[in-house]
C-alpha positions as CSV (number, residue, x, y, z in Angstrom):
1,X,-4.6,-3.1,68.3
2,X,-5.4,-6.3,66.3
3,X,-8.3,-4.1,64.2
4,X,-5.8,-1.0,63.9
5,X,-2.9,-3.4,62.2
6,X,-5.9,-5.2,59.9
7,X,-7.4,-2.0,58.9
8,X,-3.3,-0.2,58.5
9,X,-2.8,-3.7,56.1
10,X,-5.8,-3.5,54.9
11,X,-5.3,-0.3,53.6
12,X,-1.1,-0.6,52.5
13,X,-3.4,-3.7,50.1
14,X,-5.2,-1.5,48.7
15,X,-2.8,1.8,48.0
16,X,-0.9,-0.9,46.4
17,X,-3.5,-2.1,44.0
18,X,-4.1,1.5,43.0
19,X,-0.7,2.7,42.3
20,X,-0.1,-0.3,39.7
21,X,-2.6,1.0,37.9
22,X,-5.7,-1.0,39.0
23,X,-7.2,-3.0,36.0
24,X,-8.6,-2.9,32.3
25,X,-12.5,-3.7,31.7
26,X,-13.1,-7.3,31.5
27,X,-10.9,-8.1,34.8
28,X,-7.3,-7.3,32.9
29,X,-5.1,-5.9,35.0
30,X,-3.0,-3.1,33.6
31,X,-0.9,-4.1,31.4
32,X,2.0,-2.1,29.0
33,X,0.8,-0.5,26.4
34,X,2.8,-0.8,22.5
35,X,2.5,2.0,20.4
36,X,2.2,1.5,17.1
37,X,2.2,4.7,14.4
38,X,1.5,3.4,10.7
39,X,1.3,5.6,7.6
40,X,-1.9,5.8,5.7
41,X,-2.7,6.4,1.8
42,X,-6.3,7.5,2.5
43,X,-7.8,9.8,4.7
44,X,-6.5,9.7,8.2
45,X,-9.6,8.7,10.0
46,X,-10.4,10.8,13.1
47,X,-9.3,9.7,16.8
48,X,-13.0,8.8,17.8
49,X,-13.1,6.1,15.2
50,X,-9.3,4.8,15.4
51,X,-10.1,4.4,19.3
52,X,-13.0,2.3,18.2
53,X,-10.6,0.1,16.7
54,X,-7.7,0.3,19.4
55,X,-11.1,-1.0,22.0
56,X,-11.7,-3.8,19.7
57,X,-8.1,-4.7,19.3
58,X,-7.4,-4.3,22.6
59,X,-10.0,-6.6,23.8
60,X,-9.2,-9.6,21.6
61,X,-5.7,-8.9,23.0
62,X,-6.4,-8.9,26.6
63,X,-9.6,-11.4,26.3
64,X,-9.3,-14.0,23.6
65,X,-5.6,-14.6,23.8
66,X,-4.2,-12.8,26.9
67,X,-1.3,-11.4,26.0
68,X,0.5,-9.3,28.4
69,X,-0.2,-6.2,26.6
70,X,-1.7,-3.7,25.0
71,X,-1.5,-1.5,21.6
72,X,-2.3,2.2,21.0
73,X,-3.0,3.0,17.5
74,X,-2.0,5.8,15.6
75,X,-2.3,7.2,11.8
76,X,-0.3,8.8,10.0
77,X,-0.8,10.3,6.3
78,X,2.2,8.6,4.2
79,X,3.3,12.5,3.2
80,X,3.6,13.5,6.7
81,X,5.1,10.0,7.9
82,X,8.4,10.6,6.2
83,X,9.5,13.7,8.1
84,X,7.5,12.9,11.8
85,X,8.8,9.1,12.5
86,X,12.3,10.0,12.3
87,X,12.2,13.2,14.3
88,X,10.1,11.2,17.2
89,X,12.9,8.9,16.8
90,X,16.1,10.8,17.4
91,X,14.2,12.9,19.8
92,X,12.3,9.7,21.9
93,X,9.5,11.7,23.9
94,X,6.8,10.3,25.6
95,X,4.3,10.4,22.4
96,X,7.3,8.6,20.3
97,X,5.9,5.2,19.2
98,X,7.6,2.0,20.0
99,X,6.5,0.2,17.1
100,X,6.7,1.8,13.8
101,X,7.2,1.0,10.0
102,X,10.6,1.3,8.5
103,X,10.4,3.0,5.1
104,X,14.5,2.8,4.9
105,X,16.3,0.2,6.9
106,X,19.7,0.7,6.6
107,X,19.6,4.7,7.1
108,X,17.7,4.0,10.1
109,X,20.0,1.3,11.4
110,X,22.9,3.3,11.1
111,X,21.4,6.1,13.0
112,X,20.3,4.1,16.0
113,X,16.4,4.4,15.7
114,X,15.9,0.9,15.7
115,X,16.9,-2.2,17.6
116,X,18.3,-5.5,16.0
117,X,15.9,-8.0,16.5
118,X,18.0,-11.2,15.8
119,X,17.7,-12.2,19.5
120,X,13.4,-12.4,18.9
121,X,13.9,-14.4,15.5
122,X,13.3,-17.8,17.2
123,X,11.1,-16.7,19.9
124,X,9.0,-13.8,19.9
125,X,8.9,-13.3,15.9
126,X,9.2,-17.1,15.2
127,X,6.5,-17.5,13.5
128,X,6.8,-14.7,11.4
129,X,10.8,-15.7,10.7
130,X,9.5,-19.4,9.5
131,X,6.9,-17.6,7.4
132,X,9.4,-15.2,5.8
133,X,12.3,-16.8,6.4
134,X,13.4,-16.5,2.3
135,X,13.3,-12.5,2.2
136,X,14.8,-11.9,5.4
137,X,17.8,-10.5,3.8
138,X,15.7,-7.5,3.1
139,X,15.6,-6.5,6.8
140,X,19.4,-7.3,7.2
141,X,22.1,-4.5,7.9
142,X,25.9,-5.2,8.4
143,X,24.9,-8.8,9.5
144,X,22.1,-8.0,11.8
145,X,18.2,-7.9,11.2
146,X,16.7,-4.6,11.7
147,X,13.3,-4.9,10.1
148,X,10.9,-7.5,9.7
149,X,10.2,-7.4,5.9
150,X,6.7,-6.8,4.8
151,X,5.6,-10.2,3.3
152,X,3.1,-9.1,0.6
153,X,2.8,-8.3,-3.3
154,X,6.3,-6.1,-3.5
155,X,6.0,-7.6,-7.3
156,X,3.8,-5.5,-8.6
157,X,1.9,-5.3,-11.9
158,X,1.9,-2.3,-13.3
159,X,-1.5,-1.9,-15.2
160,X,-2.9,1.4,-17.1
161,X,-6.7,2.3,-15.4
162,X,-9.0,4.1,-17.5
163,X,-12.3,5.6,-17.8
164,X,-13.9,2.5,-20.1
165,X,-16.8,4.7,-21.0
166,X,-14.6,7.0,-23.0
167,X,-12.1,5.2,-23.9
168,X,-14.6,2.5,-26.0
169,X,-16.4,4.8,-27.3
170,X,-13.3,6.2,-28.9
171,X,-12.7,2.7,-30.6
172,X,-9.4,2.1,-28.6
173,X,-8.3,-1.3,-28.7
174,X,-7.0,-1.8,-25.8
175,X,-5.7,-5.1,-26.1
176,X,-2.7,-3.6,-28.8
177,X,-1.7,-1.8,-25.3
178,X,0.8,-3.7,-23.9
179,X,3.8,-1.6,-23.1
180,X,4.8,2.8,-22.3
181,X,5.4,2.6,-26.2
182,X,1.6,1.1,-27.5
183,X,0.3,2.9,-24.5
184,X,1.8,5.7,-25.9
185,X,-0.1,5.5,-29.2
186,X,-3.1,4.7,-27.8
187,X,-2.9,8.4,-25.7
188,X,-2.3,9.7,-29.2
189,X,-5.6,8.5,-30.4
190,X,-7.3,9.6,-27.4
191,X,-6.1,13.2,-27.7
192,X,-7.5,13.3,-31.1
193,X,-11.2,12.4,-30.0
194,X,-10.8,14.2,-26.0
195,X,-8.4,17.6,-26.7
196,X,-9.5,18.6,-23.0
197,X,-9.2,15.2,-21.3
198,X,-6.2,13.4,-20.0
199,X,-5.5,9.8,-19.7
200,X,-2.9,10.3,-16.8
201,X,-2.3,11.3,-13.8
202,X,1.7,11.7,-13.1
203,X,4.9,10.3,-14.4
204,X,6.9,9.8,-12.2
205,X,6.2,5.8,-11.9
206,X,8.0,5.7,-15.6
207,X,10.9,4.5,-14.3
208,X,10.0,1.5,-12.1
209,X,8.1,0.3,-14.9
210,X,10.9,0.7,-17.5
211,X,13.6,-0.9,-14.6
212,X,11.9,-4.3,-15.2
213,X,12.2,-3.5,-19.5
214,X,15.6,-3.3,-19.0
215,X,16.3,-6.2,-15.6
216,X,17.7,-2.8,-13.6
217,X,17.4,-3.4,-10.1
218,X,18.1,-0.3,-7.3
219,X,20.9,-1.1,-5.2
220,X,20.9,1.5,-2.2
221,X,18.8,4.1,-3.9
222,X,21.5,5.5,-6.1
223,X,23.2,2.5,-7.1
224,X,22.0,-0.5,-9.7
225,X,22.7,-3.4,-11.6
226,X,21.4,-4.2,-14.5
227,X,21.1,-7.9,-16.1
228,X,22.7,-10.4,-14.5
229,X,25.9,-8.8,-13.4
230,X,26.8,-7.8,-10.2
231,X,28.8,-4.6,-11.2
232,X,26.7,-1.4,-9.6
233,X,26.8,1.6,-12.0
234,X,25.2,5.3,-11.1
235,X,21.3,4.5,-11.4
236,X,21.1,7.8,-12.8
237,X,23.0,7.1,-15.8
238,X,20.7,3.7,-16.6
239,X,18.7,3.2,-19.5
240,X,15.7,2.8,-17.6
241,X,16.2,6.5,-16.1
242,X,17.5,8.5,-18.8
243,X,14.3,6.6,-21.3
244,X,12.0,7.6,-18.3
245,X,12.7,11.4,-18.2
246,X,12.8,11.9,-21.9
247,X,8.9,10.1,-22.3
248,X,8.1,12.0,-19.3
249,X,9.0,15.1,-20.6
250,X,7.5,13.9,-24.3
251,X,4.1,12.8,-23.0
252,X,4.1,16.4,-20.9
253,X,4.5,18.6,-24.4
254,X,1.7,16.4,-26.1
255,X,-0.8,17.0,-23.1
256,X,-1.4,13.3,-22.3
257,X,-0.7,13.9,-18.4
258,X,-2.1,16.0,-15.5
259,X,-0.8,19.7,-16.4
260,X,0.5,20.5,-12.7
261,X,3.1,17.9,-12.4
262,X,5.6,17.5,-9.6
263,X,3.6,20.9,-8.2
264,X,0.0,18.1,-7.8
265,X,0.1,17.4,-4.5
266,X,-3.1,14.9,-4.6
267,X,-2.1,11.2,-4.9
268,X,-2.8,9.5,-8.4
269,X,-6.2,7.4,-7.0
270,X,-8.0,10.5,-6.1
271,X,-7.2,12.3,-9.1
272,X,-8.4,9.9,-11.1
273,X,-11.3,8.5,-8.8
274,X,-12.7,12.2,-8.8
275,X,-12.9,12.6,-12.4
276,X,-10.1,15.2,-13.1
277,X,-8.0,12.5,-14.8
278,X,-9.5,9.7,-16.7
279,X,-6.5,7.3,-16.6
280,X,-4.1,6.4,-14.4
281,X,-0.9,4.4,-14.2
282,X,-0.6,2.6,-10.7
283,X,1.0,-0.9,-9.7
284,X,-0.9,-3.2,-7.9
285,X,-0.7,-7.1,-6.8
286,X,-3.8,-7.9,-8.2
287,X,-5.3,-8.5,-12.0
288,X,-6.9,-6.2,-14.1
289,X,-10.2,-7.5,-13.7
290,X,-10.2,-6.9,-10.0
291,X,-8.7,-3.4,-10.1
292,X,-11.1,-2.7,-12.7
293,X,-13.9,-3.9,-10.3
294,X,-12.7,-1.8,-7.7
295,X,-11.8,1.7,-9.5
296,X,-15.7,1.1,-11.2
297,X,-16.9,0.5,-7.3
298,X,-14.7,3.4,-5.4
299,X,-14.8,6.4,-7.8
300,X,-16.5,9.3,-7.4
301,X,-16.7,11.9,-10.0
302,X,-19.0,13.6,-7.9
303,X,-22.3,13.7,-10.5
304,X,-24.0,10.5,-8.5
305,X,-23.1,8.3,-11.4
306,X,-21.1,5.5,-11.7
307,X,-18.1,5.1,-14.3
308,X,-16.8,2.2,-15.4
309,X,-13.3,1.2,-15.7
310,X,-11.0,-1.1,-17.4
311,X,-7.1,-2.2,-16.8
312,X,-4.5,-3.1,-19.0
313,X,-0.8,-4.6,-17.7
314,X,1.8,-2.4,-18.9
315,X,4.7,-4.2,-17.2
316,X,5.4,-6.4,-14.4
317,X,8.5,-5.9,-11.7
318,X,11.2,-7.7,-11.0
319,X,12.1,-8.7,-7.8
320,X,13.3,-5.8,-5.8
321,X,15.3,-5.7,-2.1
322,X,12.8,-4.0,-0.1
323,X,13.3,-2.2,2.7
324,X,10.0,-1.5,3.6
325,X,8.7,-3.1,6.8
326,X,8.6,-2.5,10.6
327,X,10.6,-2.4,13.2
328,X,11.2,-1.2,17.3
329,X,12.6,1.9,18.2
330,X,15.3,2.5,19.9
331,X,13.6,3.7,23.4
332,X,11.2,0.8,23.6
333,X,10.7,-0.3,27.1
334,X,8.9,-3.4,26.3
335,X,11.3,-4.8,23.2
336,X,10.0,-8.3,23.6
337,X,6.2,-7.4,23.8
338,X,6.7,-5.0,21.0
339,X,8.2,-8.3,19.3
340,X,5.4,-10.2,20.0
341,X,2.7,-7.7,18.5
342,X,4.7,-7.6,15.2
343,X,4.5,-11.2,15.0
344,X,1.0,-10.9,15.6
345,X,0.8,-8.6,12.9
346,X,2.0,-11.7,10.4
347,X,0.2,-14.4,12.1
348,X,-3.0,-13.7,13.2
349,X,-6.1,-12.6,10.8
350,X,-7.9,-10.9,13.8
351,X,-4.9,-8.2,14.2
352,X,-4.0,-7.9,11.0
353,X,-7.7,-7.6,9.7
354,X,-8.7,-5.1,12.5
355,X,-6.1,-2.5,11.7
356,X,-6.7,-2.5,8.0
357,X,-10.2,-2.6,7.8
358,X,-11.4,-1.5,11.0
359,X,-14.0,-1.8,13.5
360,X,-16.8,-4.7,13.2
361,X,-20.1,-2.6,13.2
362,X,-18.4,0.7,12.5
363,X,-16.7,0.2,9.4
364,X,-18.2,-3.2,8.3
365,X,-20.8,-5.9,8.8
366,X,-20.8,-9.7,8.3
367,X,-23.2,-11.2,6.3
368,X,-25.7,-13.8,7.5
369,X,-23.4,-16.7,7.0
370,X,-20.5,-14.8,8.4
371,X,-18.5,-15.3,5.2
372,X,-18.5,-12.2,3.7
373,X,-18.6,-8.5,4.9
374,X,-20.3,-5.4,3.7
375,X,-20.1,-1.9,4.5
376,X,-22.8,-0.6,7.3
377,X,-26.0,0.8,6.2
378,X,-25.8,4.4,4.7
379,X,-21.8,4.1,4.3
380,X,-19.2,3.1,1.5
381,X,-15.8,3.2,1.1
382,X,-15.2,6.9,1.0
383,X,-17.5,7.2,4.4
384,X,-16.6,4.2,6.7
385,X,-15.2,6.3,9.6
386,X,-11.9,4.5,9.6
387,X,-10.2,3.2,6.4
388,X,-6.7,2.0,6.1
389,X,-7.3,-0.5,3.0
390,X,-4.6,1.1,0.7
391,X,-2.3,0.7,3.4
392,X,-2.5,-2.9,3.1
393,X,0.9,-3.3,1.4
394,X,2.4,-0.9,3.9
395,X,2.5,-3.7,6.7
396,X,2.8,-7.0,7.8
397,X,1.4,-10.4,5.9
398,X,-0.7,-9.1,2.7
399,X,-1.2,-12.7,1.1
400,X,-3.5,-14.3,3.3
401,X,-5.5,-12.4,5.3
402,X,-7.9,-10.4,3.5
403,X,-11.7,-9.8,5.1
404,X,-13.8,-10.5,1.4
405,X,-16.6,-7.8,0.3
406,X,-19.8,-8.8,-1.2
407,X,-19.2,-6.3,-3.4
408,X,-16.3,-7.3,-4.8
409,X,-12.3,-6.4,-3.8
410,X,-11.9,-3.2,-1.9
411,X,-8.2,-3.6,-1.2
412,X,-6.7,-3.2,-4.5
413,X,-4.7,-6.7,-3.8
414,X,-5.2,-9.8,-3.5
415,X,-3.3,-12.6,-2.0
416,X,-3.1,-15.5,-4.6
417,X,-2.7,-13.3,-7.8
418,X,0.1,-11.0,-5.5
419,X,2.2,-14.6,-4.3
420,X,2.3,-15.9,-7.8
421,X,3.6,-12.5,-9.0
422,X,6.3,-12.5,-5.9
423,X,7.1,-16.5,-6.5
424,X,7.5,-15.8,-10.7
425,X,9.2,-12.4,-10.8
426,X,12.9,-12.6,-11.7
427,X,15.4,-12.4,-9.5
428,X,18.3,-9.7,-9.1
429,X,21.7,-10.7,-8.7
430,X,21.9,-9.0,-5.4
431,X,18.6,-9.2,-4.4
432,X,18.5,-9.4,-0.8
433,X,21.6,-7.1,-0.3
434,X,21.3,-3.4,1.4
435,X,24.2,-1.8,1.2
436,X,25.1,0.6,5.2
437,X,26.2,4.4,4.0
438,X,28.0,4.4,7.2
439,X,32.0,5.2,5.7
440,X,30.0,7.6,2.8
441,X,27.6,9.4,5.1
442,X,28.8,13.2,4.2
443,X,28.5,12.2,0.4
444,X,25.1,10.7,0.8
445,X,23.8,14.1,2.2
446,X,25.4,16.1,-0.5
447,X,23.8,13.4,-3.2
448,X,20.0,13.3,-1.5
449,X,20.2,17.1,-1.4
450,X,21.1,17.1,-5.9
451,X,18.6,14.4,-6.3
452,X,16.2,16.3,-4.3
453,X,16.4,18.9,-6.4
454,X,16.5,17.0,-9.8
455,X,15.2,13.8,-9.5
456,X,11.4,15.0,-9.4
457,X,11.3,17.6,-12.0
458,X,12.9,15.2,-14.4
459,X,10.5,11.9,-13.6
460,X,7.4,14.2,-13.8
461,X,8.9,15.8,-17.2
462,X,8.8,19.6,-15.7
463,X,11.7,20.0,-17.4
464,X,13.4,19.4,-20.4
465,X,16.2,16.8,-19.9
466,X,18.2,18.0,-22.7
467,X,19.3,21.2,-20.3
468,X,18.9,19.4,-16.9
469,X,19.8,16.1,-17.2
470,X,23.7,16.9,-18.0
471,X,22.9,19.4,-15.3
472,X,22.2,16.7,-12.8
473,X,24.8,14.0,-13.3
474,X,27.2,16.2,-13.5
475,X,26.0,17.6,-9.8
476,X,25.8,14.0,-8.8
477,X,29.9,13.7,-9.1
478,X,30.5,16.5,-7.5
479,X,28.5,15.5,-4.4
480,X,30.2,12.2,-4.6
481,X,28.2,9.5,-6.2
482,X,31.1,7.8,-7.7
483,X,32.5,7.3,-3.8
484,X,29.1,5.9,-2.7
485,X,28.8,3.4,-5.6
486,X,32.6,2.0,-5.1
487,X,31.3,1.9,-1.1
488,X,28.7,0.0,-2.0
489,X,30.7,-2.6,-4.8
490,X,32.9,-3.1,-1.7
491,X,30.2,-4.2,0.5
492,X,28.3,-6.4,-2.3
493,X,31.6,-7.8,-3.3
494,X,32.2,-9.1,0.6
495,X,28.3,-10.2,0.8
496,X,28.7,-12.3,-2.3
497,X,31.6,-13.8,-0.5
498,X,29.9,-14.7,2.5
């Protein structure tokens, strides 16, 4: 009878061990597992190399600093990001990722899809809140913290990137190109010499760039202020707008810009690093001689040459409320381990490093002196297997940690030059303030469904403004913009009060 009972608990011992899961290699017992889901601007690398990552991650999780979990990792292409994360967050299947990035904080808050974090601030996140503590505002909704706010380069400087080659040898002096107006004569010279060629990509970037000409800042997507006062006005009817569709449209009749338009569905880098455009407007937190460096290292015109390229600053951003970041979704069952990994995310190099540039040995190598990394043998940066380096702005702390390639910076930012951009930039009068569409949610529908239709065609200069742009505003009213914008004067008023 003794053996029966030792064998009967013997056996209950072991059932038990087996239905909580047993344990993880190296000894870990089973732990929960975070799901994270961030948005790429590459190619979304395939799930045999992300798991390559996950396993590394997952072991300096579990191994080196024992946490009491573990993350699944999964990519996203930025096009398909916008529409899948908020259906897998009203909907909350089993798939549905507990961790995510939050591309617009307040519409997200309002609908319930993620959690306030203000009761993690000064224990799971505090490290990230002491870190970040001066931009927090950006993550803050009706009084209560929502996102933690990406701490990178959001200033960015906006630089022309062109095809040096051509461009020199057209005796362009490039240094005369300092704004859209000298840029604008220089693509006038250029057309003369290269009738075929095109020195840009898209347009649609005109207005950021022409919002810092003119100290308008974005209040709530379709509300702004511009200069120093705190009265918001329909962004649609700024200066910066209105001067951005008419160039658009310009620049489109004299040729200077990728023919397709709005219809281009490739993103501006791969147009230009293939060789169909040989320019490019883009913003970046780094200097020109860098993003030179890297366009001249990453392009690929596909004739086994390499083309250099040069960069010129066309215009440097203001300060701007962000509302990029990330955040926990509403079904998380493990909200405090979730906060934890987010904090890791701003903290420590090892995370942060691992999901932006992958897997040690699969998509890099250390040097000798373990200073510097290079791609493996027989790859580059369009090869590595997994490649989430143009998503470095998309998530957590950009300034620091950066893994450094012998071959120069592969990122397309860089810490130092990004925090003295952020640290210098000027500062909005509202800046910090995101306005809840809560009391105006009927007329923000109405107003996303005109600009949907307008806003493009206009920024890309499909369209002449003369015919669409009355068009437009005068759709705007009728969805009611002018009820949104008093909404939100209301809600800045009382936040300037506080």
């Amino acid at each position: 009878m003794k053996k029966l009972i030792v064998l009967l608990l013997t056996a209950l011992m072991l059932f038990s061990v087996t239905a909580c899961g047993g344990k993880e290699e190296g000894g870990n017992e089973e732990v929960p597992t975070i799901t994270l889901d961030m948005s790429t601007l590459f190619i979304v690398p395939s799930l045999e190399a992300t798991q390559k990552v996950e396993d590394q991650l997952n072991d300096y999780l579990l191994n080196t600093l024992h946490e009491d979990f573990k993350v699944h990792l999964v990519i996203t292409a930025i096009g398909d990001y916008f529409s899948k994360i908020p259906m897998e967050l009203a909907s909350g299947g089993d798939d549905a990722p507990d961790v995510v990035q939050v591309f617009s904080v307040a519409d997200w808050a309002n609908q319930g899809y993620i959690i306030p974090l203000d009761d993690y601030l000064n224990k799971e996140l505090k490290g990230t809140y002491d870190m970040i503590h001066d931009i927090m505002g950006n993550g803050r909704v009706a009084g209560k913290t929502y996102m933690m706010p990406r701490y990178f380069g959001t200033v960015l400087d906006w630089k022309w990137i062109y095809n040096k080659e051509l461009v020199d040898a057209a005796g362009i002096d490039v240094s005369k190109i300092t704004d859209l107006d000298t840029l604008g004569e220089a693509l006038a010279e250029l057309k003369e010499v290269y009738p075929d060629e095109h020195f840009l990509v898209y347009l649609n970037q005109f207005d950021r760039i022409l919002q810092s000409k003119t100290h308008t800042s974005p209040v709530g997507t379709y509300a702004a202020t511009v200069g120093d006062s705190t009265q918001l006005v329909n962004y649609y009817e700024t200066d910066a707008f209105k001067e951005a569709i008419y160039k658009a449209y310009d620049w489109r009749q004299k040729g200077y810009t990728d023919p397709e338009g709005s219809a281009n569905t490739l993103s501006h880098d791969a147009v230009v690093m293939g060789g169909s455009s040989k320019g490019v407007i883009m913003g970046h937190s780094n200097d020109c001689e860098s993003i030179a460096q890297m366009f001249t290292t990453t392009a690929d015109y596909g004739d086994g040459q390499t083309h250099e390229f040069g960069a010129v600053t066309i215009a440097i951003d203001d300060l701007a409320t962000d509302t990029l970041g990330i955040g926990i979704a509403h079904y998380c069952k493990y909200p405090e381990r979730a906060a934890k990994f987010i904090n890791l995310l701003y903290t420590d190099q090892f995370v942060w490093d691992t999901i932006i540039y992958g897997a040690e040995g699969q998509d890099y190598v250390w040097n000798d002196d373990h200073t510097k990394v290079n791609y493996p043998e027989g790859l580059d940066f369009n090869s590595i297997p997994y490649n989430c380096m143009y998503s470095c702005g998309m998530i957590g702390n950009g300034f620091d940690y950066f893994l450094e390639f012998e071959s120069g910076d592969e990122t397309g930012s860089n810490g130092g030059y990004g925090k003295y951009l952020f640290e210098s930039a000027g500062v909005p009068p509202l800046y910090g303030f995101i306005p809840t569409t809560e009391n105006v949610m009927n007329e923000v529908t109405a107003v996303s469904n005109v600009v949907e239709q307008y806003s493009d065609v206009l920024l890309y200069g499909d369209v002449n403004p003369d015919e669409q742009y009355p068009v437009f505003l005068a759709a705007l009213k009728d969805a009611g913009i002018d009820k949104i914008i008093a909404e939100f004067q209301a809600q800045a008023d009382a936040w300037l009060g506080n």
